[in-house]
C-alpha positions in Angstrom: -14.4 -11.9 31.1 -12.9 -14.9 29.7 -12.4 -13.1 26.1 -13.4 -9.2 25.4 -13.7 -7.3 22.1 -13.3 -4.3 21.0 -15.3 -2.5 18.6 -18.8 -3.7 17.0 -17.8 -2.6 13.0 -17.2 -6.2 10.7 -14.2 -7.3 12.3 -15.7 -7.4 16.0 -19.5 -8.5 14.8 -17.6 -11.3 13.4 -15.6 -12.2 16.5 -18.7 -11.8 18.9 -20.2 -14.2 16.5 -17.8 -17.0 16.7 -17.3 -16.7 20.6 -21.2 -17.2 21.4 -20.9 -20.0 18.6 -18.0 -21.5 20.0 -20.1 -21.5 24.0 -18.7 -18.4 25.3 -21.7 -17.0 27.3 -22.5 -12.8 26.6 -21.8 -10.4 29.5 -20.6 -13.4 31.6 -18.0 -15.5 29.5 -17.7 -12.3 26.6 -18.7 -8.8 26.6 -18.2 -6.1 23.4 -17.3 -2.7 24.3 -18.5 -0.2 21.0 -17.5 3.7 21.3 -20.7 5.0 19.4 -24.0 5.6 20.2 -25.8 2.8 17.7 -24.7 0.2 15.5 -22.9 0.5 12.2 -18.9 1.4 13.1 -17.3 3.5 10.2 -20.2 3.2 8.0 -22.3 5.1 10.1 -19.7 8.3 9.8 -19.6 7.8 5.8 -20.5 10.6 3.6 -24.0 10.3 2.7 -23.3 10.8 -0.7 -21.4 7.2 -0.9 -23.8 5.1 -1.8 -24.4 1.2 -2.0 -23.6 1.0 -5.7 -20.4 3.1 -5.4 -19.0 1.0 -2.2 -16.1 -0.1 -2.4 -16.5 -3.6 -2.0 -18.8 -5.2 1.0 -18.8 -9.0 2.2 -21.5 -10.2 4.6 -21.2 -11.1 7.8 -21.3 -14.6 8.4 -24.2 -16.4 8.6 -26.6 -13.7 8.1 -27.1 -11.9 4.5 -27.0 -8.7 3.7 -30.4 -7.8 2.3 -31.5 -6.8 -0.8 -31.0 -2.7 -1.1 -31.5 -0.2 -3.6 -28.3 1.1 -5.0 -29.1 4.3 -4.2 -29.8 4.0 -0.8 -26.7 5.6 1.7 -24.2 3.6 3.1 -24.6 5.5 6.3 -28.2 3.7 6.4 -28.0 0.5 4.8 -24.8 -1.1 6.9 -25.7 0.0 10.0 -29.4 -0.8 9.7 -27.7 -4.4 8.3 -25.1 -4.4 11.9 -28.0 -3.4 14.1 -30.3 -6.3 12.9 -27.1 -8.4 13.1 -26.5 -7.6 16.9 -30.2 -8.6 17.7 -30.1 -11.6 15.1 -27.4 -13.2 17.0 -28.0 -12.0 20.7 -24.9 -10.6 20.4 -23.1 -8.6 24.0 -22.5 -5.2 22.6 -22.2 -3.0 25.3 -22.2 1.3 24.3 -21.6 3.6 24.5 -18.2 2.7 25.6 -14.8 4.4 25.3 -11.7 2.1 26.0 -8.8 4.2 27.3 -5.8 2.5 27.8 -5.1 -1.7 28.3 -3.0 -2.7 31.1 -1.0 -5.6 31.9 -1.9 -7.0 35.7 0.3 -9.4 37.8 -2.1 -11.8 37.5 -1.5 -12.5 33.7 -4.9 -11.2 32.9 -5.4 -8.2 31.1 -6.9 -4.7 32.5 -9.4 -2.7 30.1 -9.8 0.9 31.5 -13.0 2.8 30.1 -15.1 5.8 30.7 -17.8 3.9 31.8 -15.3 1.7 34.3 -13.0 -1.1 34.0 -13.0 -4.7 32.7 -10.8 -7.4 33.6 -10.1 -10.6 30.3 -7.8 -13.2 29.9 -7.7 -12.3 26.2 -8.5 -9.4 24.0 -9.8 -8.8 20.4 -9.1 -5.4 19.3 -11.1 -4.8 16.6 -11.1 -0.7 16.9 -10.2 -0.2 13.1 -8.6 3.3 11.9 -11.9 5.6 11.1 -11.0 7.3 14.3 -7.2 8.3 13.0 -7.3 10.0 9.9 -4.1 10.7 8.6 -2.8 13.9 7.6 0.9 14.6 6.5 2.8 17.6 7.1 4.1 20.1 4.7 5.8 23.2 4.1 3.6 26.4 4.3 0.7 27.6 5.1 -2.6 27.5 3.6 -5.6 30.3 4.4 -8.3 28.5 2.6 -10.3 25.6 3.9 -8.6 22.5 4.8 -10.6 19.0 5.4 -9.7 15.1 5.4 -11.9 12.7 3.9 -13.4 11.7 7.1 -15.1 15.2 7.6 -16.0 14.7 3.9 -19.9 15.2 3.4 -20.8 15.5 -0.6 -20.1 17.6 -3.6 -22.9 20.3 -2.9 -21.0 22.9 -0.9 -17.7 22.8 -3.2 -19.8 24.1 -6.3 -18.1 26.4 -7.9 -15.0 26.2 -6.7 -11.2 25.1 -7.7 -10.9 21.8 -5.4 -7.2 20.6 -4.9 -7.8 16.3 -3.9 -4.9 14.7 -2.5 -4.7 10.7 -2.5 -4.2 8.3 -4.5 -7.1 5.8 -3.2 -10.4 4.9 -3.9 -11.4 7.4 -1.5 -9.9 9.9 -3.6 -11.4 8.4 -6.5 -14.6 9.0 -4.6 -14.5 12.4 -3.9 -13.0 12.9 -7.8 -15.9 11.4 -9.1 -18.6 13.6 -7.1 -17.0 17.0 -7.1 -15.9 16.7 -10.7 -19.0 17.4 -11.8 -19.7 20.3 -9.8 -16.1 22.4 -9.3 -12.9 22.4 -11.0 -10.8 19.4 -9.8 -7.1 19.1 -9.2 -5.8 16.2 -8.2 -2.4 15.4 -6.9 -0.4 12.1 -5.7 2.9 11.2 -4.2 3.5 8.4 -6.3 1.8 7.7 -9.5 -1.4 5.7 -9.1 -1.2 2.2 -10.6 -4.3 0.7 -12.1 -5.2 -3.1 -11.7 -6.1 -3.8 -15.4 -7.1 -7.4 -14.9 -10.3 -8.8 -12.5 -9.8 -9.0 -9.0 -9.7 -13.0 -8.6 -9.2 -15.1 -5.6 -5.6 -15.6 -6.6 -5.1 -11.9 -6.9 -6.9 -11.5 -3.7 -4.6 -14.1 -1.9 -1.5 -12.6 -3.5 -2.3 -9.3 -2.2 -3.0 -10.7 1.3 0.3 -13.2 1.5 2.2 -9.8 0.8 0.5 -7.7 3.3 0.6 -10.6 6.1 4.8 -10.9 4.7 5.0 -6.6 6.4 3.5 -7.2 9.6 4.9 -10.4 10.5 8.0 -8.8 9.8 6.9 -5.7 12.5 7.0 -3.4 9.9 4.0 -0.7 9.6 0.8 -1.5 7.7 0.8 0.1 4.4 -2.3 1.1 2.6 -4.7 -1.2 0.9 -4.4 0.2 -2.8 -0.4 0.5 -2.7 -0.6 -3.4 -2.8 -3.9 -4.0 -5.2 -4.0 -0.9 -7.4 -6.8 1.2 -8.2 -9.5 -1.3 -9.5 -12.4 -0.2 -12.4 -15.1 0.4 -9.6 -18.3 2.5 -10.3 -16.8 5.8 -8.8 -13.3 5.1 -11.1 -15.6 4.9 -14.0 -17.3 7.8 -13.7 -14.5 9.9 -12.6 -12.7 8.8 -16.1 -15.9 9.9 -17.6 -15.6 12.7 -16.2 -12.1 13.5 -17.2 -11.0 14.6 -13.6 -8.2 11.8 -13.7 -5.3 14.0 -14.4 -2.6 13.3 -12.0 0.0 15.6 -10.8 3.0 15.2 -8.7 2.5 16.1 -5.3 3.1 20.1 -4.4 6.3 21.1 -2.7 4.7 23.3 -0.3 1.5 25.7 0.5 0.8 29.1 0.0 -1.3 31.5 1.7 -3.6 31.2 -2.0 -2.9 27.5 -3.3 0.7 25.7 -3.4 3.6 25.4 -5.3 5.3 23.3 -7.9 9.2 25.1 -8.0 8.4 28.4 -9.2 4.9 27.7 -10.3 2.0 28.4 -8.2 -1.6 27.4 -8.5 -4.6 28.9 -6.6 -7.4 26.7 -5.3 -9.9 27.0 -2.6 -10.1 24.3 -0.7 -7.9 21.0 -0.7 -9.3 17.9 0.4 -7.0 15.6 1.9 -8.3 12.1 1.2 -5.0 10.3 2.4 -5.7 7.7 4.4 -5.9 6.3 8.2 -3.9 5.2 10.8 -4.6 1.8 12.9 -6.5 3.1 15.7 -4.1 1.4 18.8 -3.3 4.0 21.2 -5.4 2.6 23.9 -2.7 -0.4 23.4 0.5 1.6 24.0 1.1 0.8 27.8 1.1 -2.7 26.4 4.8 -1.5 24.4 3.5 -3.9 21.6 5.1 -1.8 18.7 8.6 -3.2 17.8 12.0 -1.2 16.4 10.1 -1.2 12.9 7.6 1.0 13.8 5.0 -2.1 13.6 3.5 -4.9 15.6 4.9 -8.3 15.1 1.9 -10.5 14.1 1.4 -14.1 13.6 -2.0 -14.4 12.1 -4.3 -12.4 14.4 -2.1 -12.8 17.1 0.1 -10.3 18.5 3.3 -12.4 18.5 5.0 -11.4 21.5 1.7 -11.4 23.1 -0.7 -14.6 22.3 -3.4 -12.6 24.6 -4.3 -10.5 22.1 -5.5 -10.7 18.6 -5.9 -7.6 16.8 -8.9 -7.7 13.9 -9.0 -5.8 11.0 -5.2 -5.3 10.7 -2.6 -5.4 8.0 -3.9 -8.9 6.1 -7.6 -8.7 7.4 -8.1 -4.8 6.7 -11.6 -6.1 4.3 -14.7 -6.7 4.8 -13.9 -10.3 4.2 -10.5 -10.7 5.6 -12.2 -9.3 8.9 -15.0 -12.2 8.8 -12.1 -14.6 8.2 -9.9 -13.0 11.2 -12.9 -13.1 13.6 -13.1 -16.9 13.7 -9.5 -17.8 13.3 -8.7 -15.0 16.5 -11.6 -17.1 18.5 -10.2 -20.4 17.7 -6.6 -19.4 18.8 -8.2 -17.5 21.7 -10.4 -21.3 22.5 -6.9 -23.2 22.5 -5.1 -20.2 25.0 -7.8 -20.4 27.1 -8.2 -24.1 27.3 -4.2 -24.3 27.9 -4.4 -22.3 30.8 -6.9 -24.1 32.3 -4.6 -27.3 31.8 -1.9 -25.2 33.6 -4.2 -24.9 36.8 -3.6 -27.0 39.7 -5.5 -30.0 39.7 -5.5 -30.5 43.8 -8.0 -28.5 45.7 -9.0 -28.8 48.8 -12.5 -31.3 49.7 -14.0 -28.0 51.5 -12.9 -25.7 49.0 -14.9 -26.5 45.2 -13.2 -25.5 42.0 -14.9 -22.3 40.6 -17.0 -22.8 37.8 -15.1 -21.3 34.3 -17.6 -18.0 32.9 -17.6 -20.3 29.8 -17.2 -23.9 28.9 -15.7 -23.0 25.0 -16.4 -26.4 22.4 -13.2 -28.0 21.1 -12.1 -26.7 18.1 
């Protein structure tokens, strides 16, 4: 492959869309290599209680609209019905299902992408794997006997009826699972750090503030921080209602578990299940024999662009971690990934032999 891509959520639909735009022919010039079964990346794991009208925020993919849908209608359904006719709109090379396992370095400069299904060889890579895949959960003191789940394995209010429901997270996932369990159990809801509320609209300023700060950490190789410890909280349907609701009590966070609940000091409190709805982690392992992550902790990026590494571009990361910032980091990734291409091919020897033709590039990519 002259260019491969991985992952078929926003951020690598958007890629795929500029490479065949830009020339780059599927399965011969570009390929993309998806881990699921079907269309629809993260959405298609979503709770089916998160619905169209409590999403936090959605952007089209380029040139090809979202359709009309009734609020009520699943996440889980309508996005990855939207990604599926997407793929086939576009004729796009999505190859699954497909598990990348690790991304080597070869001698000959080009890049080697081991899978279960076999191997791939690229002279540049989009990583567009996002962070579904890495739910984080922290560690603390204790141990607790009741049930234990992160917001990934999170399915809808129904089963928690009833109950004393401990929610940790101070995001709009947490907001989420506030606002739906809240009016079935007994909510308790605990954060590190007090949430902060953005008050005001979210404009394109705000929105390019937020991003210039974000892009400011991981061009510095520090690690990504979470998308609402930069915006705030914003007044979304699911904020709303949990106010409503009254469920938006905050308490500090716990200093440890108990067999029964966990502990502020001397003071415990019994609950029956605590929901952990703190976050992701960038899903990059298959990177590591790559040694991309600096004494920060992060990757250095310029852009898209690893910047010890202008072979790879990693999508939905830091700055483009939104539905729009990943449609934006698609094409700017493919027009860096047009100019190291063409570059290289510069580089070549220009004198071949009369009996020996020059090969015949996979692609012929249009100037930027």
């Amino acid at each position: 492959m002259d260019a491969l891509v991985i992952g078929a959520g926003q951020a690598g639909l958007s890629a795929a869309y500029h490479l065949h735009r830009r020339g780059f022919a599927p399965y011969t010039g570009f390929v993309v290599l998806d881990a699921d079964d079907a269309p629809g990346g993260a959405w298609a794991h979503r709770s089916p209680s998160l619905t169209m009208a409590t999403v936090h925020g959605f952007h089209d993919l380029p040139d090809f609209e979202l359709p009309a849908t009734d609020p009520a209608t699943p996440a889980r359904v309508a996005v990855p019905g939207y990604f599926a006719a997407y793929e086939a709109q576009h004729a796009l090379p999505v190859v699954r299902p497909v598990k990348v396992l690790a991304v080597r370095d070869r001698p000959d400069g080009r890049l080697l992408v081991e899978t279960d299904s076999g191997s791939w060889v690229t002279q540049a890579l989009l990583n567009a794997t996002g962070t579904w895949t890495r739910p984080f959960l922290p560690r603390y003191p204790g141990h607790f006997a009741g049930r234990q789940l992160h917001y990934a394995d999170y399915r809808g209010p129904a089963e928690f009826a009833g109950q004393r429901v401990l929610v940790v997270g101070g995001g709009a996932s947490a907001i989420q699972v506030l606002s739906e369990v809240g009016e079935v159990a007994e909510t308790v809801w605990v954060t590190r750090t007090p949430p902060v509320v953005h008050q005001g609209p979210f404009t394109p300023e705000f929105g390019r503030e937020v991003v210039a700060k974000v892009a400011e950490r991981v061009a510095a190789g520090l690690p990504v921080r979470s998308v609402v410890s930069v915006t705030g909280l914003g007044p979304s349907v699911a904020y709303r209602r949990a106010e409503a609701l009254g469920v938006l009590n905050r308490r500090p966070m716990f200093d440890r578990l108990t067999e029964h609940g966990v502990v502020w000091g001397d003071r415990e409190l019994a609950v029956d299940v605590i929901i952990w709805a703190t976050g992701f982690r960038a899903e990059l392992t298959h990177l590591a024999p790559l040694a991309l992550r600096g004494p920060g902790g992060g990757i250095r990026m310029t852009g898209t662009r690893v910047t010890d590494d202008p072979r790879i571009h990693l999508l939905g990361y830091g700055p483009s971690a939104s539905t729009v910032g990943a449609n934006r980091a698609g094409r700017a990734a493919v027009n860096e990934v047009v100019h190291l291409l063409r570059d290289r091919a510069a580089a070549q020897p220009a004198a071949r032999p009369a009996t020996q033709p020059a090969a015949q590039p996979a692609t012929q990519p249009a100037a930027v």
